[in-house]
C-alpha positions as CSV (number, residue, x, y, z in Angstrom):
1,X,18.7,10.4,-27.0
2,X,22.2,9.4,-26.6
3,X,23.1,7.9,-23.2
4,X,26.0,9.0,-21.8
5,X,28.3,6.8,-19.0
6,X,26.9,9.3,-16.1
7,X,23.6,9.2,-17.3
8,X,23.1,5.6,-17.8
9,X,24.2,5.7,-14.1
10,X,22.2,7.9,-12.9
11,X,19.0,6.3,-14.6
12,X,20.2,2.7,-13.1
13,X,20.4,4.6,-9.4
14,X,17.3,6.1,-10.0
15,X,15.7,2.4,-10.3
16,X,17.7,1.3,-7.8
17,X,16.5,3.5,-5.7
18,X,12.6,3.5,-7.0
19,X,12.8,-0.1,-6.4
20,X,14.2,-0.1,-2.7
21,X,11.4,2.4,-2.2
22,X,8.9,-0.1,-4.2
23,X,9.6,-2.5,-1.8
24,X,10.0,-0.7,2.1
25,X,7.1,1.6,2.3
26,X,4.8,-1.3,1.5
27,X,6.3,-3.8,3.9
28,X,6.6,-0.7,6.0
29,X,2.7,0.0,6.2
30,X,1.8,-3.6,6.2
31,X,3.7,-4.3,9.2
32,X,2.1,-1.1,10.5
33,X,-1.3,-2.8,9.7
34,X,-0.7,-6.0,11.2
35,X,1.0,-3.8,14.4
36,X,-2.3,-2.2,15.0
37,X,-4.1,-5.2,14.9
38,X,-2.5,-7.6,16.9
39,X,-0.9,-5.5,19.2
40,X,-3.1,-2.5,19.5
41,X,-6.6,-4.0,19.0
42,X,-7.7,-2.1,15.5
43,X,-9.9,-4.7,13.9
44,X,-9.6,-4.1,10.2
45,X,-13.2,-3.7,8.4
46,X,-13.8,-5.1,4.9
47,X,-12.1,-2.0,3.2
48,X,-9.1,-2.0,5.5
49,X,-8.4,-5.5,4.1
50,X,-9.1,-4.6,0.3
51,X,-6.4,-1.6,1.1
52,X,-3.8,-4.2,2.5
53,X,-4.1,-6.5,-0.8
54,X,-2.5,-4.1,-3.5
55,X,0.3,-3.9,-0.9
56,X,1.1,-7.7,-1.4
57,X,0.8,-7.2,-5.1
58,X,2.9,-4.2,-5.3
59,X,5.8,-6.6,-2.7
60,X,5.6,-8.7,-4.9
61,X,6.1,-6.6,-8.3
62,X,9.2,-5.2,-6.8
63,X,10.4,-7.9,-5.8
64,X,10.2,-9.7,-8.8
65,X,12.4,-6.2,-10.3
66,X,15.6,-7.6,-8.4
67,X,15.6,-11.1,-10.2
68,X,13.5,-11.0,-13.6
69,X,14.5,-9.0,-16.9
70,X,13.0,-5.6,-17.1
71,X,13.0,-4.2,-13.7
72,X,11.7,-0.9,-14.8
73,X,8.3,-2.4,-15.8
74,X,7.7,-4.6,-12.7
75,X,8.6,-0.9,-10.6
76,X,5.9,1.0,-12.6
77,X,3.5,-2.0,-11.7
78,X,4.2,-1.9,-8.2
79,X,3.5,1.9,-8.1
80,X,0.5,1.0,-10.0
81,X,-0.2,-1.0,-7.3
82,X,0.5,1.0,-4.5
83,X,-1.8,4.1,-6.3
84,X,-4.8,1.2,-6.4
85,X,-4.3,1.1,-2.7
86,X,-4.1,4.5,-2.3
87,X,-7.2,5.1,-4.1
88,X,-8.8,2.7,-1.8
89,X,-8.1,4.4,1.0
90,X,-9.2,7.6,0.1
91,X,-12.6,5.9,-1.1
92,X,-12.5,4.3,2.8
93,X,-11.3,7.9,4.2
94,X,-14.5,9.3,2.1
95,X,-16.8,6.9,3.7
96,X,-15.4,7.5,7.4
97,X,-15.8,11.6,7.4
98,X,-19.1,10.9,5.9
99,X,-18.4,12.6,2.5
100,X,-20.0,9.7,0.2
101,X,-22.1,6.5,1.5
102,X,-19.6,3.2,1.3
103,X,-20.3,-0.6,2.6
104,X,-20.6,-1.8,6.1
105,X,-19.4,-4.8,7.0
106,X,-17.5,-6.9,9.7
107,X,-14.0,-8.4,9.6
108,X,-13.0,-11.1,12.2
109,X,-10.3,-13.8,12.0
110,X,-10.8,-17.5,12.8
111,X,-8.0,-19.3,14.9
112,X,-8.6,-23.0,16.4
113,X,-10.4,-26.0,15.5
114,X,-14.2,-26.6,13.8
115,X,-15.7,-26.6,16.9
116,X,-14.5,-23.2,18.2
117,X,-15.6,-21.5,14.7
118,X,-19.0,-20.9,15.8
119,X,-17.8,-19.4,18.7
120,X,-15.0,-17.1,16.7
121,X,-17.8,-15.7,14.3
122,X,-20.3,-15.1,17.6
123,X,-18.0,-13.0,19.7
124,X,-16.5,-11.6,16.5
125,X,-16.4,-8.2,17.2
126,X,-18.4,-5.9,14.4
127,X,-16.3,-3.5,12.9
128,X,-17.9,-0.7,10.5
129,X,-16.2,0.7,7.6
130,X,-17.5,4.4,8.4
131,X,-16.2,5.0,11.6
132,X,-12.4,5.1,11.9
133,X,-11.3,3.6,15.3
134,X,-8.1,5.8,15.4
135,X,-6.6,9.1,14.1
136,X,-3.7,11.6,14.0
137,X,-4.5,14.9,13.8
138,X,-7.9,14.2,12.2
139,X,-6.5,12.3,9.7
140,X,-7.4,8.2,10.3
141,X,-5.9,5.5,8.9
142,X,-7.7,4.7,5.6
143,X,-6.6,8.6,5.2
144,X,-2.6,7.7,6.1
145,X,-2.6,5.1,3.9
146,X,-4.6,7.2,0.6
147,X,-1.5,9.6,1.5
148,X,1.4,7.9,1.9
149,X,0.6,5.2,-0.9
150,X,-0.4,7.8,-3.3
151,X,2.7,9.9,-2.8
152,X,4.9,6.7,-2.7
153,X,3.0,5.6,-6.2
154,X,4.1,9.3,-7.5
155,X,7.9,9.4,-6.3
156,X,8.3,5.7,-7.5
157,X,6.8,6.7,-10.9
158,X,8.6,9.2,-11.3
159,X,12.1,8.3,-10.5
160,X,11.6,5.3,-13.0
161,X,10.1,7.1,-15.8
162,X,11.9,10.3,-15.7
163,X,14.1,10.7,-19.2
164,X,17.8,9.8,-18.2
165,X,19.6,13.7,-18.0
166,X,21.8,13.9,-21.4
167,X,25.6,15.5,-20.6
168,X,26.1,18.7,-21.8
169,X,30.1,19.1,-22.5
């Protein structure tokens, strides 16, 4: 396949675009993670926090397609990454409407010196993986994010690996 001058164009937008993409809706649902937390309350459970790690990765991927050779691959590995979270959350999601039987465990944060660390993991509070502590139309968070970083993972994909459009004269 010959590349034309429009098409190369339009195949170097496309990544362009991919990668802008690649790199705002994770930032975008991170900060809406850390939002929740510290200004709303939402504890994360153990799950919520393995969901937030391919988000770092897939940052990190896409930004690494603005300054290193071969932009197009670090893009596919960021949506890569974003799908891992995505499949994450629906897993979580799974667990919370009582589909499947997941983990239980308890997130907490420790902030202070030594001595107040036995205090921060006493009055941790206890949060479960299987009940979701907040919801939009039915749909909680864990659900949100298998959604949104999912679709993202598919639109990013696609505008990346989609065969540049030949020129017809």
């Amino acid at each position: 396949m010959v590349l034309t001058p429009t098409a190369d164009f339009a195949s170097r937008r496309a990544t362009s675009l991919a990668r802008r993409i690649a790199i705002a809706v994770p930032a975008l649902l991170l900060g809406g993670a850390y939002i929740s937390e510290l200004g709303f309350g939402l504890y994360p459970c153990e799950m919520c926090w393995w969901q937030r790690w391919p988000h770092f990765v897939a940052l990190g991927f896409a930004a690494l397609a603005l300054f290193v050779p071969l932009p197009r691959l670090w893009i596919v590995l960021a949506a890569t990454a974003m799908l891992v979270s995505g499949a994450i959350g629906g897993f979580h999601a799974g667990v919370e409407y009582g589909w499947w039987e997941g983990i239980t465990g308890c997130a907490m944060t420790l902030s202070g010196n030594g001595a107040s660390a036995l205090d921060s993991v006493m009055n941790a509070p206890m949060i479960r993986c299987d009940q979701a502590p907040w919801d939009l139309f039915g749909i909680s968070l864990a659900g949100g994010n298998f959604l949104i970083s999912t679709g993202t993972a598919v639109v990013v994909a696609a505008l990346v690996l989609k065969p540049a459009v030949k020129e017809t004269v």
